[in-house]
C-alpha positions as CSV (number, residue, x, y, z in Angstrom):
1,X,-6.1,25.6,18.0
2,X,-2.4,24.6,17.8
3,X,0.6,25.8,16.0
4,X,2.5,24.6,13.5
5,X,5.4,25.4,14.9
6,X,4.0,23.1,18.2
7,X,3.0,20.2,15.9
8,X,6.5,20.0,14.4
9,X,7.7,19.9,18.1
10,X,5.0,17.3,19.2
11,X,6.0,15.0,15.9
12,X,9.8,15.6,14.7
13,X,9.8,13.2,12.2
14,X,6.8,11.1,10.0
15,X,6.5,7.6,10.8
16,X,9.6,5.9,9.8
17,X,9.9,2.6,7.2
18,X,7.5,2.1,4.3
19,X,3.8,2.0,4.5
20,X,1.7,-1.1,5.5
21,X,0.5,-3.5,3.2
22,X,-2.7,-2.7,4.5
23,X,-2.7,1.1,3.9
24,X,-1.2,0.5,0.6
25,X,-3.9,-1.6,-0.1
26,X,-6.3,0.7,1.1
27,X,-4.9,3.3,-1.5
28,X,-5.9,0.9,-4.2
29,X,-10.0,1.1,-2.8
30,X,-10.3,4.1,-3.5
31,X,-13.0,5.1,-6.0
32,X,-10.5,8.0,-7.4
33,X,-7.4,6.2,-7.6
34,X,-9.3,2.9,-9.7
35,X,-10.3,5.7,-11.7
36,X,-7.3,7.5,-12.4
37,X,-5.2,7.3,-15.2
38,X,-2.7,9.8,-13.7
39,X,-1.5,9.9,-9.9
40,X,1.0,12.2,-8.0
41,X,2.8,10.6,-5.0
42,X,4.8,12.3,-2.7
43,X,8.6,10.8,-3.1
44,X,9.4,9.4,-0.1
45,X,10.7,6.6,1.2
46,X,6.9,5.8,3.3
47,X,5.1,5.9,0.1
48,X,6.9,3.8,-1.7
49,X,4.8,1.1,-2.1
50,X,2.2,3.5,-3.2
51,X,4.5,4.2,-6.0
52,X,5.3,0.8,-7.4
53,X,1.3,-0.3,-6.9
54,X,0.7,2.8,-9.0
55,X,3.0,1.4,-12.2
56,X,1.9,-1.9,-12.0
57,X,-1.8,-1.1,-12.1
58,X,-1.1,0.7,-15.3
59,X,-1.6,4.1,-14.0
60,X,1.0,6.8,-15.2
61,X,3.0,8.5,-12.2
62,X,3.6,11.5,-11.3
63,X,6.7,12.4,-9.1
64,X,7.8,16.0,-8.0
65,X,11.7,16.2,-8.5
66,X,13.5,17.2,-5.3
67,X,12.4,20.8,-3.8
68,X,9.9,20.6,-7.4
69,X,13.4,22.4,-8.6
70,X,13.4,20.5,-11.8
71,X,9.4,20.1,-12.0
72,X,7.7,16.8,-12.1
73,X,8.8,13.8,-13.6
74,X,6.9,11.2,-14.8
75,X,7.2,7.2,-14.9
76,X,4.9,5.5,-17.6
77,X,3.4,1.5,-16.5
78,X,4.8,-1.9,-17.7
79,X,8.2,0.0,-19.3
80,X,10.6,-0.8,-16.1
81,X,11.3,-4.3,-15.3
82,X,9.8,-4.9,-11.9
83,X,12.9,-5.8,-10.6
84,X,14.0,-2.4,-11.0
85,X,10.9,-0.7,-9.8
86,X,11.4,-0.1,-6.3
87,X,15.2,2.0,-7.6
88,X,12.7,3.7,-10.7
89,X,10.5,5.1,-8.0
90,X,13.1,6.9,-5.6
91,X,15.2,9.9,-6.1
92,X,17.8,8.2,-7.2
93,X,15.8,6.6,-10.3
94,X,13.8,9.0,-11.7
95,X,15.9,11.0,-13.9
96,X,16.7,7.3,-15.5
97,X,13.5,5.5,-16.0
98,X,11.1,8.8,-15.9
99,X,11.3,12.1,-17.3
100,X,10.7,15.7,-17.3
101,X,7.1,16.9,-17.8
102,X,7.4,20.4,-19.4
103,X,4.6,22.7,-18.4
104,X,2.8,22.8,-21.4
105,X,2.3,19.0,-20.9
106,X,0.8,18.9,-17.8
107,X,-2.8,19.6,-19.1
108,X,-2.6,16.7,-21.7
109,X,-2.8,14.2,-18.5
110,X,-4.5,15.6,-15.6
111,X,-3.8,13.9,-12.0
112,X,-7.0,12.2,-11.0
113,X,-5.6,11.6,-7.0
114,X,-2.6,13.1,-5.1
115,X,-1.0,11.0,-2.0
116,X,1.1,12.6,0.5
117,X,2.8,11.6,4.1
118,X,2.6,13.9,6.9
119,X,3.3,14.7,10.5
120,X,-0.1,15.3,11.5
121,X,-3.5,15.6,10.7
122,X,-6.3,17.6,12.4
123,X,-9.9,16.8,12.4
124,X,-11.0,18.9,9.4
125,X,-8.3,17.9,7.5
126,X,-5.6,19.9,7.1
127,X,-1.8,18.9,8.3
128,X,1.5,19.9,8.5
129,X,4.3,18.5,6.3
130,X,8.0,19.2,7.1
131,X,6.9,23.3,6.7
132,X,8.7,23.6,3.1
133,X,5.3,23.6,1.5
134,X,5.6,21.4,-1.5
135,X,2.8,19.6,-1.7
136,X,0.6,23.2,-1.6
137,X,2.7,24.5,-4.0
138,X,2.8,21.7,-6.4
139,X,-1.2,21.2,-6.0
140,X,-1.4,24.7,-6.8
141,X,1.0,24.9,-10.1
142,X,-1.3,21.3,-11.5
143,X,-4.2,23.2,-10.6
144,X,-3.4,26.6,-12.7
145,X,-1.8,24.7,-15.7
146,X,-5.0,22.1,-15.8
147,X,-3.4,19.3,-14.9
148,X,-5.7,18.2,-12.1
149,X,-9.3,16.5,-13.2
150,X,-12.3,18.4,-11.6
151,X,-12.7,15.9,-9.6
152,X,-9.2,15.4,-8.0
153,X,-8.8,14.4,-4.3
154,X,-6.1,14.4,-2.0
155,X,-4.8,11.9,0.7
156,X,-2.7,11.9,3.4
157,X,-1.2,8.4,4.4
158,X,0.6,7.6,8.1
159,X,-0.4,6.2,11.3
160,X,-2.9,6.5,13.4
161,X,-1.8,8.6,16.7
162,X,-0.9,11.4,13.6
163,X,-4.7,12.2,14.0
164,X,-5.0,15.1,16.2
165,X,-8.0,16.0,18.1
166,X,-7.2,20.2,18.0
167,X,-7.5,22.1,15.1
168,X,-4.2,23.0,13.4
169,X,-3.9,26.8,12.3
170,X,-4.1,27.3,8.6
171,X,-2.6,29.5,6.0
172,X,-4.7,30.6,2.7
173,X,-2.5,28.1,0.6
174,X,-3.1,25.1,3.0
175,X,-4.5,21.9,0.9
176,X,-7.4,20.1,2.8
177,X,-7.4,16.3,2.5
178,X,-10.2,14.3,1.6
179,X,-9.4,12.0,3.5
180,X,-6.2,10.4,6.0
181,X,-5.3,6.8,5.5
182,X,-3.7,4.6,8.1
183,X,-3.6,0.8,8.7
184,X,-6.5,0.8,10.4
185,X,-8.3,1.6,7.7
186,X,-9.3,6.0,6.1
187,X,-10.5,8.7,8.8
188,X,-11.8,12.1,7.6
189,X,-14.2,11.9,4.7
190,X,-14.0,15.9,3.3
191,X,-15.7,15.6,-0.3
192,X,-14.5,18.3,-3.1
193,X,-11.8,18.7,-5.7
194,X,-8.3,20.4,-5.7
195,X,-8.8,21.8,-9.4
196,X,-9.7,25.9,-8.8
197,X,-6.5,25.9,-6.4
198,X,-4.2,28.7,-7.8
199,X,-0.8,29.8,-7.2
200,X,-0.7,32.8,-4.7
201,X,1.6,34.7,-6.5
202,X,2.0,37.6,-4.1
203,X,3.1,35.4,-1.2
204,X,6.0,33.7,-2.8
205,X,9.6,35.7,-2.6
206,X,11.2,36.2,-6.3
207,X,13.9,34.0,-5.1
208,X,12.1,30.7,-5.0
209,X,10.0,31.8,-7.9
210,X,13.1,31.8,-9.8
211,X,14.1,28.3,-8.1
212,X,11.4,26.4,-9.1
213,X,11.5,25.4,-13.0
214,X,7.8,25.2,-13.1
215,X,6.7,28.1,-11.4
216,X,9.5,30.3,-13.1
217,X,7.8,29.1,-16.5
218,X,3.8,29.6,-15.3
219,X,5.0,33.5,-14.0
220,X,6.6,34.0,-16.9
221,X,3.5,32.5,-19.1
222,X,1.5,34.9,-16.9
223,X,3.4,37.6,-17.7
224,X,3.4,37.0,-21.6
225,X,0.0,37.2,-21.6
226,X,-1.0,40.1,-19.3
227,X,1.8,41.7,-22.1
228,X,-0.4,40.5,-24.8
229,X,-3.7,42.0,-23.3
230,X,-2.2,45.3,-22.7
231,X,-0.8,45.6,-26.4
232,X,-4.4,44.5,-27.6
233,X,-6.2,47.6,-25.1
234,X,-3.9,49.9,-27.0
């Protein structure tokens, strides 16, 4: 079993440049994403494509905002003029052609797929990102406000040589993907949803809960009602 810490040192950065054509294309196969009406995708500059394919095949997009401090934004299809998709789809465009998803929302269009990049991948599945945990954490808040579909699956998208053949030491919060696409064409094939993830409460510092927008909101949601319950026990 390898390290995290090791893996980051092995592969510094993900796979510069913007994905293939071909593992974009391989995105739109997919049995979940044709059925989608909702789909998260990571925000960077590799999945980019994935992004713009997303808005043009009339799905709804949903975008976590920068360190998910201001939540999830989200970009509706055939509102931006496809000239200006490619700026709509990066940081610097969200605010102006998407917007905010309050929390209560969330559940009124649940994510039917989730695409992320990574460093690497290990042979059951799970990877290591760039060890901020985002994408775990943002899985975890859809899942607890019902804003995945039951059926939800997660993908990893880079290249080839990402694929290790070592396992990669996990953590409880650690997302498993269902599967790891790269040009030549998707590895892994680990069946089950994302849905009964939950937010591990007692593992996050009160600092970043109060950082995060979202999960400052769902705590305090959480709170509310374990308030409410007591009062009723009385």
């Amino acid at each position: 079993m390898i390290t995290k810490e090791k893996v980051r040192a092995d592969f510094p950065d993900a796979p510069e440049g913007k994905a293939s054509g071909k593992s974009a294309e391989l995105v739109r196969r997919l049995e979940k994403y044709r059925d989608a009406k909702r789909v998260f995708v990571g925000p960077t500059a590799r999945l980019q494509q994935i992004r713009i394919n997303a808005l043009t095949d009339g799905k709804e997009l949903l975008v976590p905002a920068p360190g998910l401090k201001e939540g999830f934004y989200l970009l509706a299809p055939y509102e931006i003029p496809f000239k200006h998709l490619g700026h709509a789809v990066g940081y610097k465009g969200l605010a102006q052609y998407g917007r905010r998803v309050a929390v209560e929302e969330l559940c009124q269009g649940p994510v039917g797929l989730l695409v992320t990049d990574c460093l690497a991948v290990d042979p059951a599945g799970y990877f290591v990102g760039e060890g901020k945990g985002f994408f775990d954490l943002a899985v975890a808040i859809l899942a607890e406000l019902h804003g995945l579909t039951p059926e939800a699956e997660a993908y990893g998208l880079g290249e080839q040589e990402q694929l290790l053949d070592q396992e990669i030491e996990r953590a409880a919060w650690d997302i498993r993907l269902n599967g790891f696409i790269t040009p030549e064409g998707i590895a892994l094939n680990n069946p089950g949803g994302h849905a009964d993830r939950r937010v591990l409460w007692d593992m996050l510092p009160p600092k970043r809960i109060r950082k995060i927008t979202p999960l400052w909101k769902l705590n305090m949601q959480n709170k509310d009602a374990l308030s409410a319950t007591a009062k009723n026990a009385e």
